[in-house]
C-alpha positions as CSV (number, residue, x, y, z in Angstrom):
1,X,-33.4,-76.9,-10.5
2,X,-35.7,-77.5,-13.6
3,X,-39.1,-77.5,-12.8
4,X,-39.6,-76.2,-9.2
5,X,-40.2,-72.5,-9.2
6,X,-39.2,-72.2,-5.1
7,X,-37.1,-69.4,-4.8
8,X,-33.5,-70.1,-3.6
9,X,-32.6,-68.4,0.5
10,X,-30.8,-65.2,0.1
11,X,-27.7,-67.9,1.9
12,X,-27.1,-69.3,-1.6
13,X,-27.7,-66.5,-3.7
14,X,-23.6,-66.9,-4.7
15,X,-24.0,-70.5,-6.7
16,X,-27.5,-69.3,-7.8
17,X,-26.0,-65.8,-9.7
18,X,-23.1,-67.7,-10.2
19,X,-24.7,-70.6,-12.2
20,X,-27.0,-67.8,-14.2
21,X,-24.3,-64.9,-15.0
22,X,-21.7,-67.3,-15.8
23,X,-18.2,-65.0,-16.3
24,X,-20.9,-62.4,-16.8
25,X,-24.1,-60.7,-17.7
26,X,-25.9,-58.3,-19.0
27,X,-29.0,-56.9,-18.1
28,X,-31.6,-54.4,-18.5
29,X,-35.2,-53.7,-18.3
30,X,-38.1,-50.8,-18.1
31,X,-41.4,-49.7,-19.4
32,X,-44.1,-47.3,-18.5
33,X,-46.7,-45.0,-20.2
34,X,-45.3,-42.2,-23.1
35,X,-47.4,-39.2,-23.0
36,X,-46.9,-37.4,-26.2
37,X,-44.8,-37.8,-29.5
38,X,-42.7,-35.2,-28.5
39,X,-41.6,-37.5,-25.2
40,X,-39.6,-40.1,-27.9
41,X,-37.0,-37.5,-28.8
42,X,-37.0,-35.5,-25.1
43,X,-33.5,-35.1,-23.8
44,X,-33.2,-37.5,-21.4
45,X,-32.0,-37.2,-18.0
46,X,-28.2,-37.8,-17.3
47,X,-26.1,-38.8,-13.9
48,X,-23.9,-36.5,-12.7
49,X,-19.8,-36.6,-14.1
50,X,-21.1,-39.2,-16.8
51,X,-18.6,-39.2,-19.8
52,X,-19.8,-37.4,-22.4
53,X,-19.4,-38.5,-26.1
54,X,-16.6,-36.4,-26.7
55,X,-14.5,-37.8,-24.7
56,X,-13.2,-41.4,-26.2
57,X,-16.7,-42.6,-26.6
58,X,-17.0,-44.2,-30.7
59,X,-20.1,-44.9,-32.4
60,X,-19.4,-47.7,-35.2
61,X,-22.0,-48.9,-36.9
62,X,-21.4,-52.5,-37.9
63,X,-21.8,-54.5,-41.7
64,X,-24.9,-56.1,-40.7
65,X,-27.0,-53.1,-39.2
66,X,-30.7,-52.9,-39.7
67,X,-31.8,-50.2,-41.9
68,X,-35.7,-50.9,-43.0
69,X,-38.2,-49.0,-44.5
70,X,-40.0,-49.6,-41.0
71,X,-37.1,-47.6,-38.6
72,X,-38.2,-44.0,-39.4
73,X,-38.1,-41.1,-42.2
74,X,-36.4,-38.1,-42.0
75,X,-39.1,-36.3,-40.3
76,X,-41.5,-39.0,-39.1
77,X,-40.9,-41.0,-35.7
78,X,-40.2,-45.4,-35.6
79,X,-43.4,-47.2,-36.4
80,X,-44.9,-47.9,-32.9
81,X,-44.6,-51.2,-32.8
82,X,-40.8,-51.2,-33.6
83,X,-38.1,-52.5,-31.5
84,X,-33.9,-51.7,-31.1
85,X,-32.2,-54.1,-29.1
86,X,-29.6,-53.6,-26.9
87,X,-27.0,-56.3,-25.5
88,X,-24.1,-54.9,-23.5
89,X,-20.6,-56.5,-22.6
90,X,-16.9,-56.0,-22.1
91,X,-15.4,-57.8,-25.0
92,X,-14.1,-60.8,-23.3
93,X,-13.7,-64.0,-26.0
94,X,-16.7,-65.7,-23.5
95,X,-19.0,-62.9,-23.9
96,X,-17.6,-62.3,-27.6
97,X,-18.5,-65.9,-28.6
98,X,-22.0,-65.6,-27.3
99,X,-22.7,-62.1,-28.9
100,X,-21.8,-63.5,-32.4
101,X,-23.9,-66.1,-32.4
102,X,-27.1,-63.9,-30.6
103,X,-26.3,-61.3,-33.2
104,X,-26.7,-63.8,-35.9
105,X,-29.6,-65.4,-34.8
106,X,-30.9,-61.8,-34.6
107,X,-30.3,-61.4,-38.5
108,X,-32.2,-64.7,-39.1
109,X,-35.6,-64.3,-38.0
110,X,-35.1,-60.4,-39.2
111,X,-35.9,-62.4,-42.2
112,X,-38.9,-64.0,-40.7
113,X,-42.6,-62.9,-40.7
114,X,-42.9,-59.8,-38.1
115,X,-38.7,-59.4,-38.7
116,X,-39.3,-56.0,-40.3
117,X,-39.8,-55.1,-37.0
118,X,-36.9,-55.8,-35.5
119,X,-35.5,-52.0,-36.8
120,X,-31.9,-51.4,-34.7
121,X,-29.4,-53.3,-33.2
122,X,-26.6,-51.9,-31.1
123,X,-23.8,-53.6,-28.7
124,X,-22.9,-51.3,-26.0
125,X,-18.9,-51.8,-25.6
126,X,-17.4,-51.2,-21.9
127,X,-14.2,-51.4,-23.2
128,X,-10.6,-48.7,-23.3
129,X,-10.2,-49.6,-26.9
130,X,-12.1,-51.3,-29.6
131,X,-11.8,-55.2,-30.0
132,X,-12.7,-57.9,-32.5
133,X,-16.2,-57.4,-33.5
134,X,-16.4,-54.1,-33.9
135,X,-17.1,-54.7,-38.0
136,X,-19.3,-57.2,-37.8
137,X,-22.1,-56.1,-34.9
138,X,-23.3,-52.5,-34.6
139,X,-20.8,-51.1,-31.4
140,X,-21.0,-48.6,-29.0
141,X,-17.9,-48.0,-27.5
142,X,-18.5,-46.6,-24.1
143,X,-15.5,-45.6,-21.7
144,X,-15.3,-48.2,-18.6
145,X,-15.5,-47.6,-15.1
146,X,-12.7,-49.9,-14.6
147,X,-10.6,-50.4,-17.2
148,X,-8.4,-53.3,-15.9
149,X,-12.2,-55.3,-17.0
150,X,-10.5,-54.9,-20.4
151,X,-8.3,-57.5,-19.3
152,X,-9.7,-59.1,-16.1
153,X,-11.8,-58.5,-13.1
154,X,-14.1,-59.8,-10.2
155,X,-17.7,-57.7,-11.0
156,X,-17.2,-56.4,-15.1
157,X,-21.2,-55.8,-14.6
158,X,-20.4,-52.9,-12.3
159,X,-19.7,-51.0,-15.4
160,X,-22.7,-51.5,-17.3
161,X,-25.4,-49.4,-16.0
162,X,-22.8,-46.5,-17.0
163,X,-22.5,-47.8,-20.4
164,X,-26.0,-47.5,-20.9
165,X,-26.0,-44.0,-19.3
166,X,-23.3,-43.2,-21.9
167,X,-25.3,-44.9,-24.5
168,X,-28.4,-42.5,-23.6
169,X,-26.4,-39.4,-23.3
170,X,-24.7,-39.9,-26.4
171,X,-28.4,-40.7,-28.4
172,X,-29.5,-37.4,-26.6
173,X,-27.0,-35.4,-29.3
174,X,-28.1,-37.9,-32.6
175,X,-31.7,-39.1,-32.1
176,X,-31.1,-41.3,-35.3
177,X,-29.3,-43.4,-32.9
178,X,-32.8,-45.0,-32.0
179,X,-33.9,-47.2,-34.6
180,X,-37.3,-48.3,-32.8
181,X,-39.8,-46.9,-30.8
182,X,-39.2,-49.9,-28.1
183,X,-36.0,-50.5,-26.7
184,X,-35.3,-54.4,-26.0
185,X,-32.6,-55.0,-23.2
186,X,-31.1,-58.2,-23.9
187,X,-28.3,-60.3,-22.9
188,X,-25.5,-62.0,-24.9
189,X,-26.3,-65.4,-24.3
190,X,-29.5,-65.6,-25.8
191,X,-30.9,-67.4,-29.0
192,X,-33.6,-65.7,-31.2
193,X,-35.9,-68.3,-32.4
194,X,-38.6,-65.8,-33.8
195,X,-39.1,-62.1,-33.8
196,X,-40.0,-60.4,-30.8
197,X,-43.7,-59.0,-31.0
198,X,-44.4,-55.5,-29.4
199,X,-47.5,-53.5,-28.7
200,X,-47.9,-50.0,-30.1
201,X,-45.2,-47.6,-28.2
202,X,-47.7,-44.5,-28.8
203,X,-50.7,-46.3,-27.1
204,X,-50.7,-44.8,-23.4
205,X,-52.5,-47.8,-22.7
206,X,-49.6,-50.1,-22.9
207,X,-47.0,-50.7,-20.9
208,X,-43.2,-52.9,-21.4
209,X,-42.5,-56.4,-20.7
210,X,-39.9,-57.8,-17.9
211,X,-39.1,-61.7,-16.9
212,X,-39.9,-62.7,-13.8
213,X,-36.3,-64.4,-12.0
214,X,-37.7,-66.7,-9.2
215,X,-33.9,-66.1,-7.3
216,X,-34.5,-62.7,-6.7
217,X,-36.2,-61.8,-3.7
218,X,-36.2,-57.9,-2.2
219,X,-38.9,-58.7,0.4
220,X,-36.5,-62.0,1.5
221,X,-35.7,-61.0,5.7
222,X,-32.1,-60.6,4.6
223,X,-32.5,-58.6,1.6
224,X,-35.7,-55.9,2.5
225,X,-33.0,-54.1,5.1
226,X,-30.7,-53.4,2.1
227,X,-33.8,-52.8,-0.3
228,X,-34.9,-50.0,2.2
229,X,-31.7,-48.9,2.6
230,X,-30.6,-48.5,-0.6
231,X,-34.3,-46.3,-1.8
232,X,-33.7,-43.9,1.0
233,X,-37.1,-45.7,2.7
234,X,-38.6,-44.4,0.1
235,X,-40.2,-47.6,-1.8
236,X,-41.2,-50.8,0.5
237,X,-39.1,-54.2,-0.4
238,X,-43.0,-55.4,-1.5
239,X,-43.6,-53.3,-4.8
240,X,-39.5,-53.8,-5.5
241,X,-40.1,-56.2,-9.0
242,X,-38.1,-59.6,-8.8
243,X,-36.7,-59.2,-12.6
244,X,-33.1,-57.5,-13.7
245,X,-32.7,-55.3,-16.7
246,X,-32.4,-58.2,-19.2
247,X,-34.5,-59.1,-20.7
248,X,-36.9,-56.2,-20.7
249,X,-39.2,-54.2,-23.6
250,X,-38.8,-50.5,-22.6
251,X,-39.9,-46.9,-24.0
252,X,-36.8,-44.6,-24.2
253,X,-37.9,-42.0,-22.3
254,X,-38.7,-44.7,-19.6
255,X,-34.9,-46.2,-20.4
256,X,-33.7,-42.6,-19.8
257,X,-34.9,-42.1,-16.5
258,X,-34.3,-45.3,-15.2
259,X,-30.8,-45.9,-16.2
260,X,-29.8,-42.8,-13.8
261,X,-30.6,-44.6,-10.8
262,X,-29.8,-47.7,-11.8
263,X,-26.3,-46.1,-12.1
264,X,-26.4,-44.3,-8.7
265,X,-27.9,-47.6,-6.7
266,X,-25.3,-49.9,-7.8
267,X,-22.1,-47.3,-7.4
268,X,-24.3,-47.3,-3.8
269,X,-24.1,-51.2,-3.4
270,X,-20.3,-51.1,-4.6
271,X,-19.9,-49.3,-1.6
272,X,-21.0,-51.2,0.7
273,X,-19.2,-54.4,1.7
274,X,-22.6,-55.8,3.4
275,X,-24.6,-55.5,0.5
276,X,-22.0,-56.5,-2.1
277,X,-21.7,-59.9,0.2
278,X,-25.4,-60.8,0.7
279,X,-26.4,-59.4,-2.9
280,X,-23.1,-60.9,-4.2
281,X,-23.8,-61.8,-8.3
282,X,-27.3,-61.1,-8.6
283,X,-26.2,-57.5,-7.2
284,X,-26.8,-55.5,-10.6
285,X,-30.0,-56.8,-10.6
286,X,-31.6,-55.7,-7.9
287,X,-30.2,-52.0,-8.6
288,X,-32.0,-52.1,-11.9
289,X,-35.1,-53.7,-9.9
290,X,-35.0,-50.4,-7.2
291,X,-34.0,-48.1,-9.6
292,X,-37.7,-49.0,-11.5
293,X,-39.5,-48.8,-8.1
294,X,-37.8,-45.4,-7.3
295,X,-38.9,-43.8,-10.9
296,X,-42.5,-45.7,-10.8
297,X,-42.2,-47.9,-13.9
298,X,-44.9,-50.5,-14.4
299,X,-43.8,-53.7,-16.6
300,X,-46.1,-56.7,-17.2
301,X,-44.0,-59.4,-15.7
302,X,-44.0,-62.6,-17.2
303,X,-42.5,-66.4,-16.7
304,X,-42.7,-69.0,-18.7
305,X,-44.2,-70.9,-20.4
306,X,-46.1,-67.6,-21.1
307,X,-43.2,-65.4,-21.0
308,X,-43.0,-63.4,-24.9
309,X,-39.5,-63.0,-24.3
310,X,-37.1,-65.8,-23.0
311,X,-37.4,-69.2,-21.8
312,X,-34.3,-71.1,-20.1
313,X,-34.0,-74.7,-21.0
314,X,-33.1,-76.9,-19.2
315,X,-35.0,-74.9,-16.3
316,X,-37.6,-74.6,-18.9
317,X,-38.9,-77.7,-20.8
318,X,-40.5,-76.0,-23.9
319,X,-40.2,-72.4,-25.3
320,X,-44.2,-71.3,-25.2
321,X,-44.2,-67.7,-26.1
322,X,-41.3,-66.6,-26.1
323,X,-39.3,-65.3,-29.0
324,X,-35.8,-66.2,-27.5
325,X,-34.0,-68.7,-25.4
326,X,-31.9,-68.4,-22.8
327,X,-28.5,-70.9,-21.8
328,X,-27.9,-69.6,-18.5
329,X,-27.5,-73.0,-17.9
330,X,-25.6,-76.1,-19.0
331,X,-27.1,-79.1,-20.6
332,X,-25.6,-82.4,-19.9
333,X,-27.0,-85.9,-21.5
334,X,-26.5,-88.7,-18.9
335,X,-27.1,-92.5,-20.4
336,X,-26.1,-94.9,-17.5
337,X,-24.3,-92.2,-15.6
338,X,-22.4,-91.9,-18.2
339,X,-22.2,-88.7,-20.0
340,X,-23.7,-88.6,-23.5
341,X,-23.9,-85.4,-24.7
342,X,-22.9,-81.8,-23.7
343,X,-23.7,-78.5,-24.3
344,X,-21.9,-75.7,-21.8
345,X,-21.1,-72.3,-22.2
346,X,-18.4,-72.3,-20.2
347,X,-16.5,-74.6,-22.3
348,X,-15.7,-71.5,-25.0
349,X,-13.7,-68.9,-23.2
350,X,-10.7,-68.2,-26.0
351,X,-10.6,-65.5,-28.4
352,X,-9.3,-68.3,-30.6
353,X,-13.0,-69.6,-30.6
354,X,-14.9,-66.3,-30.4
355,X,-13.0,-65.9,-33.3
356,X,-13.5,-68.4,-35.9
357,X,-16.5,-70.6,-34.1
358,X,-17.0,-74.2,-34.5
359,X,-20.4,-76.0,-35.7
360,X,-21.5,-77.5,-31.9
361,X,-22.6,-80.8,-31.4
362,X,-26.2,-80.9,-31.0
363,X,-28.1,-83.7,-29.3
364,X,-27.9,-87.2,-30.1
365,X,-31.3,-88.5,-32.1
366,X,-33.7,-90.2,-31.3
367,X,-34.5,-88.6,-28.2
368,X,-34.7,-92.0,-25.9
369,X,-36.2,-92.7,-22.7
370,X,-34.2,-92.9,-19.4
371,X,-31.7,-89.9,-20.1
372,X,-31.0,-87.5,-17.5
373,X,-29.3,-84.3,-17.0
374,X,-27.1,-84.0,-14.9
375,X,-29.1,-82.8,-11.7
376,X,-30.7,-85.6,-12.4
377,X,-33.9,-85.1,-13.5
378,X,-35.1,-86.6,-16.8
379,X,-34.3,-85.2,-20.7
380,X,-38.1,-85.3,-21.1
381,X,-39.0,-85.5,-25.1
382,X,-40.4,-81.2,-25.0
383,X,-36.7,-80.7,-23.5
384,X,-35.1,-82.5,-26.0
385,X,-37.0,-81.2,-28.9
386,X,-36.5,-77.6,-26.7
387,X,-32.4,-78.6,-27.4
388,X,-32.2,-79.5,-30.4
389,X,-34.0,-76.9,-31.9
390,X,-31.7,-74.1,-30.4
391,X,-28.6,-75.8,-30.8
392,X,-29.6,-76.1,-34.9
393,X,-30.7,-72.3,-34.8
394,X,-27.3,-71.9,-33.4
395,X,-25.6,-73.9,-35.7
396,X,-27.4,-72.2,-38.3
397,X,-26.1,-68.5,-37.8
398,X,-23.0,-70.1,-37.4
399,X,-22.8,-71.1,-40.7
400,X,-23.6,-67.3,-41.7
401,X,-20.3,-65.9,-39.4
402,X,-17.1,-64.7,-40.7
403,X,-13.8,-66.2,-39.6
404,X,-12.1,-63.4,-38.0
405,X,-9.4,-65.8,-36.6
406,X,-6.8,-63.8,-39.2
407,X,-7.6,-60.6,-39.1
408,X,-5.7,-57.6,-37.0
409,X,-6.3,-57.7,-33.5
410,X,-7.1,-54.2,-32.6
């Protein structure tokens, strides 16, 4: 798993998106050339019998937003080289757990050198009613495709390209919404361990950034069919990117006309039993992946160790350049067979523990020869130092959440 970069067969696709996504994910990604000023605050284009603002959709803007000197002036535009993130989700304790802790590694290194650049922050809710965080991290509330996700379902992700459609439409009306002249697509379950750097927006010359996922593979014999398929012939499986739309650096405007399709294409998959079996989890992705080959967005695509967005320990020994990391995967300490040490995501699925989060246990110290994890391969020293340094940054924003255990469930 770790350290070979050979791409899974489509056959297997289901543990491979399974073991990433988890419960769930959240994705996003784009990036292309802005021609003028004007472009930043164009309205952007919408799908057809999206839901406008009006109807249900909230904006709550949570205690901890960003508001710098850096985001923009009354009549002045972000500083080019600003960024809003973006994480999405359902409001499911898992996913809630996660996006407290992301959110308050966020406000960390916003306190960092290159922080004051991190401008806007917004969760984009798929939710029928508002839930547990919406004080404490900066919420969109977006009407769901399928509201029984409020509760339980087999594909929540289905309703996130809409959510970010709504998001767009709704930003269309109030421009202010935008807080940085990059948007950063991000997941939950993420870990900022410095600020993300970006390029100057208003330089034509530069384009976003996307993360290269070895597992996806349009130009794969059982996977081009669908990826012709599903672009109307009109892109070849070839130039179709092997990234998802998280975690991706993205102009607006490119965001805006992306998101349509990415919207359309995956309603398309939904509909077809074929492509929902042999895309199974990784399906969302590969809409997002078409919908940026359909529209003609270039993204430098990066892995690690020279990726300047997310590495994914344990897959990935040491962070390099990127600003975040990413626990897509457990980490289990083996000493003897015996396990040692732990850390899992899936272990913290109640809203008892989204709620008022425990300090985790981070790894046992010294680091010692002979450990393994639990595919077997060895916890090298980079790994370990890779694990214990996200599990303190953790532990650290921790430290800075309220308990919300007590207070009204909404």
């Amino acid at each position: 798993m770790r350290r070979s970069a050979k791409a899974e067969p489509v056959t297997n696709w289901h543990r491979a998106g399974a073991i990433l996504l988890g419960i769930i994910a959240g994705y996003v990604v784009g990036g292309a050339v802005m021609e003028t000023a004007d472009m930043f605050y164009s309205t952007p284009v919408t799908s057809k019998g999206l839901a406008p603002a009006s109807t249900g959709v909230q904006i709550i803007a949570g205690s901890g937003q960003a508001t710098t000197a850096a985001t923009k002036t009354a009549d002045a535009r972000p500083a080019g080289n600003t960024i809003h993130s973006v994480i999405t989700g359902n409001g499911s304790p898992y996913q809630n757990f996660q996006g407290r802790i992301m959110y308050g590694t966020y406000k960390l290194v916003q306190k960092m050198p290159g922080g004051d650049k991190l401008t806007g922050f917004t969760r984009i809710l798929h939710r029928m009613k508002p839930d547990d965080l919406m004080n404490e991290i900066p919420t969109f509330r977006a009407n769901p495709l399928h509201p029984k996700c409020d509760e339980w379902c087999d594909f929540p992700v289905a309703d996130r390209p809409n959510a970010v459609a709504q998001w767009i439409a709704a930003a269309a009306k109030e421009p202010s919404m935008i807080k940085g002249a990059w948007i950063l697509l991000l997941e939950c379950d993420y870990v900022w361990m410095r600020p993300v750097q970006a390029p100057d927006a208003y330089d034509s010359k530069t384009v976003g950034l996307q993360f290269m996922f070895d597992y996806i593979m349009p130009a794969h014999p059982d996977a081009a069919p669908l990826m012709r398929k599903l672009s109307d012939n009109k892109v070849d499986p070839s130039v179709i990117p092997r990234s998802g739309p998280a975690p991706v650096l993205i102009r607006y405007t490119d965001l805006a006309g992306v998101v349509p399709e990415w919207e359309r294409v995956t309603a398309a998959i939904e509909a077809d039993p074929v492509a929902v079996k042999v895309l199974d989890w990784v399906r969302e992705m590969y809409a997002w992946d078409i919908a940026l080959a359909l529209r003609n967005v270039s993204l430098t695509t990066e892995s690690p160790p020279h990726s300047h967005l997310i590495a994914q320990p344990p897959h990935d020994l040491v962070i390099g350049d990127a600003a975040m990391l990413h626990y897509t995967w457990g980490t289990l300490y083996f000493e003897d067979k015996k396990e040692i040490w732990r850390w899992e995501k899936r272990d913290y699925t109640t809203r008892e523990v989204a709620l008022k989060i425990p300090l985790l246990k981070e790894p046992p110290q010294p680091w010692k020869e002979g450990w393994k994890i639990q595919d077997g391969l060895p916890v090298t020293r980079e790994l370990h130092e890779t694990m214990t340094a996200m599990l303190k940054q953790m532990n650290a924003a921790i430290s800075t959440l309220p308990d919300l255990l007590n207070a009204p469930r909404t």
